[in-house]
C-alpha positions in Angstrom: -11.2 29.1 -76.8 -9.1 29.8 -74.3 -10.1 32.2 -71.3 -6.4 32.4 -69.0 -3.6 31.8 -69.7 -0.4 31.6 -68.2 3.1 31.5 -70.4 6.6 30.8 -68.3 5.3 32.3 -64.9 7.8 32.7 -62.0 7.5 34.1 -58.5 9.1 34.3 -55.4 9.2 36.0 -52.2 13.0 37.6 -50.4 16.0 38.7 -51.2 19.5 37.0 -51.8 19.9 34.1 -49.9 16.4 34.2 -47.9 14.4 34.5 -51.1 12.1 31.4 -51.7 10.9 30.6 -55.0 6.9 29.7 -55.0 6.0 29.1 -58.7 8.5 28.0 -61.3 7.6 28.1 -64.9 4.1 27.7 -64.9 2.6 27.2 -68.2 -1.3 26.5 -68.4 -4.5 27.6 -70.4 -8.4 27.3 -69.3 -11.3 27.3 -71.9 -14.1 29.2 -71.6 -16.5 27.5 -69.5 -14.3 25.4 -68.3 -14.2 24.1 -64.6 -10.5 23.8 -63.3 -9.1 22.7 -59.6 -5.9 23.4 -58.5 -4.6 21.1 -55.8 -1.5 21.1 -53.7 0.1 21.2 -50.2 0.0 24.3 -48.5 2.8 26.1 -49.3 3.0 25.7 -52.6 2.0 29.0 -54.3 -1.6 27.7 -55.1 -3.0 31.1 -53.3 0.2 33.4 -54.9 -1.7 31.7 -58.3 -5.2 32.7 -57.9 -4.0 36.0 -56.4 -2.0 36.9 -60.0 -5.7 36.0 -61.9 -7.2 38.4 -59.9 -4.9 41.1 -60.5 -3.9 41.2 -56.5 -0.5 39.9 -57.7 2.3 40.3 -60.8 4.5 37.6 -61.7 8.5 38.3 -61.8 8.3 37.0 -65.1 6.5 35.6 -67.7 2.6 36.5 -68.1 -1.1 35.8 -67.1 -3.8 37.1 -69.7 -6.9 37.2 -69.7 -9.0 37.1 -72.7 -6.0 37.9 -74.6 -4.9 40.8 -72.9 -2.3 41.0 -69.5 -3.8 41.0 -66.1 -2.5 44.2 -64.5 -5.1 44.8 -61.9 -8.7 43.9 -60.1 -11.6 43.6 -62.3 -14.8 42.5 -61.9 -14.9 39.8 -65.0 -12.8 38.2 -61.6 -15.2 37.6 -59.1 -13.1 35.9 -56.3 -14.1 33.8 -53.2 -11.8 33.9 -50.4 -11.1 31.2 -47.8 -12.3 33.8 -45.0 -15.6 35.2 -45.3 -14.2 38.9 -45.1 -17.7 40.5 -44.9 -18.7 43.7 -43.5 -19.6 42.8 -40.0 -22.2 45.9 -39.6 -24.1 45.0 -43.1 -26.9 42.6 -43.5 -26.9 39.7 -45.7 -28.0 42.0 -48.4 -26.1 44.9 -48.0 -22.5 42.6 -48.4 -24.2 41.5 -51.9 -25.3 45.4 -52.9 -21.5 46.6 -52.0 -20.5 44.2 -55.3 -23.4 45.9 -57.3 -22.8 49.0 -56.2 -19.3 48.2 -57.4 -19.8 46.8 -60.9 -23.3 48.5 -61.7 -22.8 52.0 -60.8 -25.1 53.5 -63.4 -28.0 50.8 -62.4 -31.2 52.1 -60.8 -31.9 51.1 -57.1 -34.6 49.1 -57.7 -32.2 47.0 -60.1 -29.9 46.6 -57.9 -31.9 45.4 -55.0 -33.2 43.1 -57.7 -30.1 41.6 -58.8 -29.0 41.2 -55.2 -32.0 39.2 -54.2 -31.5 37.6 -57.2 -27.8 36.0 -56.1 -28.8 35.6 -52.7 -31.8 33.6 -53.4 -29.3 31.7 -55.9 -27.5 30.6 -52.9 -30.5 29.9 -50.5 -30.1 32.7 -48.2 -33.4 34.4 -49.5 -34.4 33.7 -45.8 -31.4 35.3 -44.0 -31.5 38.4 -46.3 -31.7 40.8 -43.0 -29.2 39.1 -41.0 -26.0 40.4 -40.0 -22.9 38.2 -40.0 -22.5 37.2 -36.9 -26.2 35.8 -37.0 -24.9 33.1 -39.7 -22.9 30.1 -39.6 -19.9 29.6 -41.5 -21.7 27.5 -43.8 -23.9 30.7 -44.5 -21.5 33.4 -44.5 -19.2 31.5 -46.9 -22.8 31.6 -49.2 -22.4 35.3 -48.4 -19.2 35.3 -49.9 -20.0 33.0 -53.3 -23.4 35.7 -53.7 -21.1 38.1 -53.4 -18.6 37.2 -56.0 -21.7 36.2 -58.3 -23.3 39.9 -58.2 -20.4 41.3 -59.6 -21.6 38.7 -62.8 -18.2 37.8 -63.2 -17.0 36.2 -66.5 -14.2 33.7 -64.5 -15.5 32.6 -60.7 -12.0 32.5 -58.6 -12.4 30.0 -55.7 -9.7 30.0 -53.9 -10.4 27.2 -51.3 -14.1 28.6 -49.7 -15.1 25.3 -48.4 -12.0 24.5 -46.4 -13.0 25.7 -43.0 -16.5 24.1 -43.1 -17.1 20.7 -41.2 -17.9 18.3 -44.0 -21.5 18.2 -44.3 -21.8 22.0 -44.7 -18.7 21.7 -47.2 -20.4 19.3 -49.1 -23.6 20.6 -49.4 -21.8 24.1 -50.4 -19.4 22.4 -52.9 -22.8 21.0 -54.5 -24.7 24.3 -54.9 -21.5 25.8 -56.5 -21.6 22.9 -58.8 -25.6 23.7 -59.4 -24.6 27.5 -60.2 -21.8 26.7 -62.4 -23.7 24.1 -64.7 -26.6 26.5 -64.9 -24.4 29.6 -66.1 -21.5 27.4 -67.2 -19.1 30.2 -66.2 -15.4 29.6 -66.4 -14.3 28.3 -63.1 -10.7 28.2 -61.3 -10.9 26.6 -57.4 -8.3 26.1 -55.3 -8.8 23.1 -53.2 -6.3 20.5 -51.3 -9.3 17.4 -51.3 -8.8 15.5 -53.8 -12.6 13.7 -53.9 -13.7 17.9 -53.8 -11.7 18.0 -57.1 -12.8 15.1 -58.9 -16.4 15.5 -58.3 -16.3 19.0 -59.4 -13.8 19.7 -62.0 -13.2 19.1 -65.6 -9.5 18.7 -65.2 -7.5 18.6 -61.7 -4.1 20.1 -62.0 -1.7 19.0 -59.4 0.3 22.1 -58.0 3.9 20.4 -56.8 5.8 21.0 -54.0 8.8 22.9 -56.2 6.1 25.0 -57.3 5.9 23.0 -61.1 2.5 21.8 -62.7 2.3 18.2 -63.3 0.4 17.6 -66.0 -3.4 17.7 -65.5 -5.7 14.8 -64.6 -8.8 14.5 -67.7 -12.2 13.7 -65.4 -14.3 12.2 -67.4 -16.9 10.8 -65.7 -20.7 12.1 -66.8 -22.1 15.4 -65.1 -24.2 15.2 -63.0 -22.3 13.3 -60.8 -23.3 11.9 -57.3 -21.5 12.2 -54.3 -22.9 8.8 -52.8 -22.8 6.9 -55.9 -19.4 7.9 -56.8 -18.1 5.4 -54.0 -19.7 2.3 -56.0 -18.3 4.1 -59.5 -14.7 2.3 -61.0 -14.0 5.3 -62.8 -14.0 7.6 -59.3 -12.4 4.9 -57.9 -9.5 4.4 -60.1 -9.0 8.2 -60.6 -9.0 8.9 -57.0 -6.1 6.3 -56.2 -4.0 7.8 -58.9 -4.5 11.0 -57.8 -4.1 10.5 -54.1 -0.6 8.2 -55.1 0.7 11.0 -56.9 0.5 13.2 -54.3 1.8 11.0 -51.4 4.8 10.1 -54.1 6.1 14.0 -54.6 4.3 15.6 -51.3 4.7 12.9 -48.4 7.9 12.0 -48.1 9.9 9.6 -44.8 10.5 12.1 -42.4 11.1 9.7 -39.9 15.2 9.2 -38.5 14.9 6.7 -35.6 18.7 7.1 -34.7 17.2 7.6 -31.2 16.3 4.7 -28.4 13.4 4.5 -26.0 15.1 4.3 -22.4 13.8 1.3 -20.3 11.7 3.5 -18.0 8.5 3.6 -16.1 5.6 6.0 -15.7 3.9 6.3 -12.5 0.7 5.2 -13.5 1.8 1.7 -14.5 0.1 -0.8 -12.1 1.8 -2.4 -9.6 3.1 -6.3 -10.6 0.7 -7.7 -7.5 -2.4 -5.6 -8.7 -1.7 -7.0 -12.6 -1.4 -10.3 -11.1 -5.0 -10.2 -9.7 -6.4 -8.7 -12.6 -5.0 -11.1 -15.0 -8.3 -13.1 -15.8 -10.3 -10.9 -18.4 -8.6 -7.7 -18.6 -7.5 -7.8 -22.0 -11.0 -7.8 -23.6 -12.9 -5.7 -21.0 -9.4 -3.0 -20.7 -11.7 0.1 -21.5 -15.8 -0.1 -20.6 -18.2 2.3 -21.2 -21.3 1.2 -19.6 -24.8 3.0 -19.4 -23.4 6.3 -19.9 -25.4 9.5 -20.1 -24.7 13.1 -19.9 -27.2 15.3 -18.8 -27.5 18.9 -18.5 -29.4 21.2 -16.7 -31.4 23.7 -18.9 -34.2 26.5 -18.4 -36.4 24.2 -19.8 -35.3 21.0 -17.6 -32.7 18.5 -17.7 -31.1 18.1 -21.6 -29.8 14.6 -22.4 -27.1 14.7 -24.8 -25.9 11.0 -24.9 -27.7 8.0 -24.1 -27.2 4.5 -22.9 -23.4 4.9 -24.6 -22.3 1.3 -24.2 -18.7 0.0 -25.6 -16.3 -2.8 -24.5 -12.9 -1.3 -26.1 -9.9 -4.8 -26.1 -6.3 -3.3 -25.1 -4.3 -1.9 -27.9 -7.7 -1.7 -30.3 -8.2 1.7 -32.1 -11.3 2.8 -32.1 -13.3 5.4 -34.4 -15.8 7.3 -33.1 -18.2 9.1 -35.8 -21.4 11.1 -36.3 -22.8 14.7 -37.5 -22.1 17.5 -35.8 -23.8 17.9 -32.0 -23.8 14.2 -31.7 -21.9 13.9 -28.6 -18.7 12.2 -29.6 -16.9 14.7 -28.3 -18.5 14.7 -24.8 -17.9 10.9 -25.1 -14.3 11.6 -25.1 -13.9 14.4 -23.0 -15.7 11.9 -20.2 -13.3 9.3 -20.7 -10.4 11.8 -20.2 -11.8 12.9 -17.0 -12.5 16.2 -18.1 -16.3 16.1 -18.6 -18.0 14.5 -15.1 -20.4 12.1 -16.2 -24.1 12.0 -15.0 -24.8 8.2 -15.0 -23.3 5.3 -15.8 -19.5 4.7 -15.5 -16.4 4.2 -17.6 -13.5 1.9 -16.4 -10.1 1.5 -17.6 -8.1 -1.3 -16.5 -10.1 -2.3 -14.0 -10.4 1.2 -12.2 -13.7 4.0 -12.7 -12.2 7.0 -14.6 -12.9 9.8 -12.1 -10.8 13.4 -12.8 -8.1 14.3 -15.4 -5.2 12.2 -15.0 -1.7 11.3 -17.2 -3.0 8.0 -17.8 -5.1 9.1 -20.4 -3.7 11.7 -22.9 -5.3 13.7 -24.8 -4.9 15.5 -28.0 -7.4 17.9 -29.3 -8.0 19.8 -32.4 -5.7 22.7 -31.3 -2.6 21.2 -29.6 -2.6 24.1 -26.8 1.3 24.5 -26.8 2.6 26.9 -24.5 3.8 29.7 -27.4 6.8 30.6 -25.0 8.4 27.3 -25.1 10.4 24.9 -27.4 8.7 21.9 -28.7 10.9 20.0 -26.5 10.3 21.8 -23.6 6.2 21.6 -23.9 6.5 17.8 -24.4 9.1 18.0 -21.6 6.4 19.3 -19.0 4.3 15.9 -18.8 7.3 13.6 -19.1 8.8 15.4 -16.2 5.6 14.1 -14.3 5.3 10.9 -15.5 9.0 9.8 -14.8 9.6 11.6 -11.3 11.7 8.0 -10.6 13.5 8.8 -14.2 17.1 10.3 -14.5 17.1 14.1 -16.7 19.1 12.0 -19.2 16.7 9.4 -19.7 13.6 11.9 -19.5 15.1 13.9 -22.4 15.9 10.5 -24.3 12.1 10.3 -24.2 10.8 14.1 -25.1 13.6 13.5 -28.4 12.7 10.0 -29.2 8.9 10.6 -29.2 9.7 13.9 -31.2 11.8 12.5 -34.1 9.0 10.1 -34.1 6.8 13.0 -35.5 9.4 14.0 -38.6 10.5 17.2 -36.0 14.1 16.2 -35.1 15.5 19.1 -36.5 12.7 21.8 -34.9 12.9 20.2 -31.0 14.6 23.7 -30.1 12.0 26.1 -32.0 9.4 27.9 -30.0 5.9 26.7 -30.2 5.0 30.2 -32.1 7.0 30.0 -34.8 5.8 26.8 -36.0 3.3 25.7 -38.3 -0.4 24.4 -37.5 0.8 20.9 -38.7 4.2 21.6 -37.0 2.5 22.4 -33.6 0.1 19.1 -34.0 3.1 17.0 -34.4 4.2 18.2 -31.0 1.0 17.6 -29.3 0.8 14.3 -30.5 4.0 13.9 -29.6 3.7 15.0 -26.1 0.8 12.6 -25.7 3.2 9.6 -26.6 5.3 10.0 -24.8 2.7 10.2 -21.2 3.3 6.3 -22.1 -0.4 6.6 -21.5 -2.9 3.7 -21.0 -5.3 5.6 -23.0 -4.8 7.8 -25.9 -7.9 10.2 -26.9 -7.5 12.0 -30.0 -10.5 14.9 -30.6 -10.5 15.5 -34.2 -7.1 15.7 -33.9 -6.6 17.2 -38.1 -10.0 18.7 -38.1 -7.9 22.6 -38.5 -5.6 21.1 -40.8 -6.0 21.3 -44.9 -7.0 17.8 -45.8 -3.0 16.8 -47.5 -1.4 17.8 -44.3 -3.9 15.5 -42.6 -3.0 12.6 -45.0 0.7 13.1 -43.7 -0.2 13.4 -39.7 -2.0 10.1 -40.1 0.6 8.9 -41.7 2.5 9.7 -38.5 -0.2 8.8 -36.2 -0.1 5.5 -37.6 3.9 4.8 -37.6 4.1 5.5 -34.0 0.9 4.0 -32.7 1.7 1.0 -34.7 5.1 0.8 -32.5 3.2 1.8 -28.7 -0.1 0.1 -29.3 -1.6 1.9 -27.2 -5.6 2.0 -26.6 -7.1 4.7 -28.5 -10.1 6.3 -29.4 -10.1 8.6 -32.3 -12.8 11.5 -32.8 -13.4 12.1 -36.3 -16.0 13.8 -39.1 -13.9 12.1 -41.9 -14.9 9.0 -42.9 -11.8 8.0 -44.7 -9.6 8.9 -41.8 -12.2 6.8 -39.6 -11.7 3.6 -41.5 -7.8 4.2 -41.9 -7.3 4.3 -38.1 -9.3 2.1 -36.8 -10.3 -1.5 -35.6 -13.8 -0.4 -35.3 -15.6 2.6 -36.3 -18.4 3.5 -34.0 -21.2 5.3 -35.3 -23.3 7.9 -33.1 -26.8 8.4 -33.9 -27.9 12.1 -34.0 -28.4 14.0 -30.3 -29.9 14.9 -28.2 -29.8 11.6 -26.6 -27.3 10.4 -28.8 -26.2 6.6 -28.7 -24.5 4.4 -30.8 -26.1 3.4 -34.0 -24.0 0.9 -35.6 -20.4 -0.5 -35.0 -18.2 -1.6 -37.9 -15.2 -3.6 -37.8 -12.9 -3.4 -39.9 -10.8 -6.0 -40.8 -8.0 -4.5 -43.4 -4.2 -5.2 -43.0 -1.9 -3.5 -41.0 0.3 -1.4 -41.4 -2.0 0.7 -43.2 -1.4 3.5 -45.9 -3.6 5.4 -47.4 -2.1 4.3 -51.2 -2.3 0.4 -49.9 -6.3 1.1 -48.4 -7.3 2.4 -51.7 -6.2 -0.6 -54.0 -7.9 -3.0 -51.0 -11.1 -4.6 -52.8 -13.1 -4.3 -49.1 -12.2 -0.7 -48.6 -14.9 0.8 -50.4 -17.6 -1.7 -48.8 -16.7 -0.2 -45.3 -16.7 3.0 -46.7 -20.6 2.8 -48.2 -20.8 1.0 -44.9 -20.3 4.3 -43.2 -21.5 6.5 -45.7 -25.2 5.1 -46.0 -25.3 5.5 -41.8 -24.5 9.0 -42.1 -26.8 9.7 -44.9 -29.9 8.2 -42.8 -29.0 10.6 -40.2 -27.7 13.7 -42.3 -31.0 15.8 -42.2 -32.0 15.0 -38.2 -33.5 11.7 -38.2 -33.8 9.7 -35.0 -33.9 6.1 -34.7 -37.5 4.7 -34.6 -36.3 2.2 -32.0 -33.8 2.2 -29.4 -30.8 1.9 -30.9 -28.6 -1.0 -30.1 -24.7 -0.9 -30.9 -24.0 -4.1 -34.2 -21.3 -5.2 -35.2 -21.2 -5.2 -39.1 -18.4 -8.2 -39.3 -16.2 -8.0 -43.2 -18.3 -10.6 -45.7 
């Protein structure tokens, strides 16, 4: 029986000749009890869908019902979950879930409602927090706020439109997993929005791909047995094969060659290349000892005494390797990098690059963090402009701007090199900053989550990128990274950091897949999924705190 459904639904946004159509046509029905995901890029209408179930939104034509009767407004059979958390900063934990009862249970006695509020917010483990306020909870635990919330209201469809996206991924897993427990123990009717494609297939009945021209393609059956495991899915053929048809129908209709290269890289030299005489002496050795990280440790001074964060951090990185750097949250890969770029002093040890001890910021080494820090005022030309204007001091204007264009139609952005920094999009704005790091011609490129604000199909396409235009600059790089696909995609080696304080390295893995990589080609590789479990069983042995009984020593874990 069905619950929703929609019949010939169109919608778009402006008038004349700036009006944009989002959805086109869009024809679909969900059964009672049924779980549904939704997945698409962003921008293609997946929200404007939700939005119309809920009643916050009308079609321009055609119709969504709901239990047989058109949705004209808000009702609470629609309990929706919104990306951002959107509680009442002034309430406690409690009082967010008794604004829904209040709500939908106006006639119920006090006591009943505090009852049916603990009730929800003992559902999603927050029995403990009950008296907090917001800004006392992580994200993780707000977004619970949020699902309790939408629960109280004892909704007959749960709308999810895309709560786990701003999470980091062990919170988003472990969230995605108790939504899962609620919905199989009330088998409620479920719609979520999502752009991760393993999110989908390990929760969902059916995934329904949401195209770029606003269409539906035609939905993708999951039939693999409930309950299923997150870990064990990696080892399972059906996952397996599912997943690479998913993900290669979305890089066929969503990723598409953005790339011109009708430009030419001028013959040109930065300032920080070395001089011929100083190469000449080097010679012996360099290439395999070009980056060193040796005894490093950061310490911090506390109240309570000094606070080692990282450990005895020891890595030889070769010239032109790519290098994944990987661990839970509060690990210290990010004061790993930050040391290397200069930016971080470190407390013992030393790191050397090309035969000199990194000390202070300097061009040599570009970075590119998770926000690309563009200066709103300027173009994208002109922001990538300011470091190759310091670079090339002995370089004509001409052949500076061949540079900032070159390294910028690169990143699929030749025709937005004149468009301020603020009117660009998140993945827009990350094109430019990676970019602008290129094109330093640095020595050393450190990348700091560089997708980790980006939805998880605008991050297939920026590696994509990252990948075309490292492939062509080989450049040294080091990439910092809570994704384990992306980790194994970029890299030679994918370093693994054991939990902190005193965090070191746990494990190294290399990985010894073809370039140049895709994500499409990775997926049909039959030693892909061995580096994944590789990585995934390391994680999981340090996912609830654990420390290594010994000291641990950095392995190599060589392809079989």
């Amino acid at each position: 029986m069905s619950i929703l459904t929609f019949e010939n639904v169109c919608k778009g946004y402006g008038q004349g000749t700036d009006r944009i159509e989002i959805l086109r046509d869009i024809s679909m029905q969900v059964a009672q009890g049924e779980f549904v995901a939704i997945l698409g890029f962003s921008g293609t209408g997946k929200t404007t869908l939700i939005n119309m179930i809920a009643g916050l939104d009308t079609p321009d034509s055609g119709s969504v019902s709901f239990k047989g009767e058109t949705v004209d407004g808000p009702g609470p059979e629609r309990g929706l979950v919104f990306q951002s958390y959107s509680l009442m900063p002034w309430l406690s934990v409690k009082g967010n879930v008794l604004l829904a009862v209040d709500a939908a249970f106006p006639k119920m006695s006090k006591a009943e409602k505090s009852a049916k509020a603990d009730h929800y917010i003992q559902m999603v483990g927050l029995s403990h927090a009950s008296a907090r306020r917001p800004s006392e909870l992580s994200g993780g635990m707000r977004q619970r706020v949020s699902v309790a919330r939408a629960l109280a209201l004892d909704p007959e469809v749960l709308l999810l439109d895309e709560p786990l996206s701003a999470l980091d991924a062990l919170t988003r897993a472990n969230l995605a997993d108790e939504i899962l427990g609620i919905w199989e123990q009330d088998k409620k009717t479920c719609l979520l929005i999502t752009n991760d494609v393993d999110e989908a297939i390990l929760m969902a009945d059916r995934v329904i791909v949401l195209n770029p021209d606003g269409t539906l393609a035609d939905p993708f059956v999951i039939d693999i047995p409930r309950p299923r495991d997150r870990m064990e899915m990696n080892t399972d053929d059906g996952f397996k094969a599912l997943r690479a048809t998913i993900t290669k129908y979305l890089m066929d209709v969503g990723i598409e060659a953005r790339v011109e290269g009708t430009r030419h890289l001028p013959n040109v030299t930065p300032i920080h290349s070395l001089p011929a005489a100083v190469k000449e002496a080097q010679a012996s050795g360099i290439e395999d000892r070009f980056l060193t990280f040796s005894q490093l440790h950061k310490i911090y001074p506390t109240p309570k005494g000094p606070l080692t964060v990282v450990e005895n951090f020891d890595l030889k990185v070769n010239k032109g390797e790519f290098i994944s750097l990987i661990g839970h949250s509060g690990c210290g890969k990010s004061t790993v990098l930050t040391m290397a770029a200069g930016l971080n002093p470190i407390s013992k040890g030393a790191i050397r690059l090309d035969g000199w001890n990194v000390e202070g910021a300097d061009p040599e080494r570009a970075v590119v963090f998770q926000s690309p820090n563009l200066f709103p005022w300027l173009s994208a030309k002109e922001n990538v402009a300011i470091g190759v204007d310091k670079v090339y001091p002995r370089a004509s204007r001409a052949e500076r701007q061949d540079v900032v264009e070159y390294y910028l139609e690169r990143v699929g952005l030749a025709d937005s090199m004149d468009k301020q920094a603020d009117s660009l999009s998140n993945g827009m704005k990350q094109r430019v900053g990676i970019a602008r790091a290129f094109a330093l011609s640095p020595k050393l490129l450190l990348l700091d989550e560089p997708f980790g604000m980006l939805d998880s199909l605008t991050r297939w396409e920026l590696q994509e990128v990252l990948m075309e235009v490292w492939s062509r600059t080989k450049v040294t790089a080091i990439c910092v990274t809570h994704d384990v696909d992306e980790a194994i995609l970029l890299a030679d080696r994918v370093v693994m950091m054991t939990n902190g304080p005193q965090a070191t390295i746990g494990r190294i893995v290399d990985v010894d897949l073809p370039r140049p990589r895709t994500r499409k080609a990775l997926l049909e590789h039959p030693d892909y999924y061995r580096y994944r479990q590789q990585v995934l069983d390391f994680l999981e042995e340090y996912e609830h705190g654990a420390k290594p009984k010994a000291k641990p020593v950095a392995t190599a874990v060589a392809a079989e």
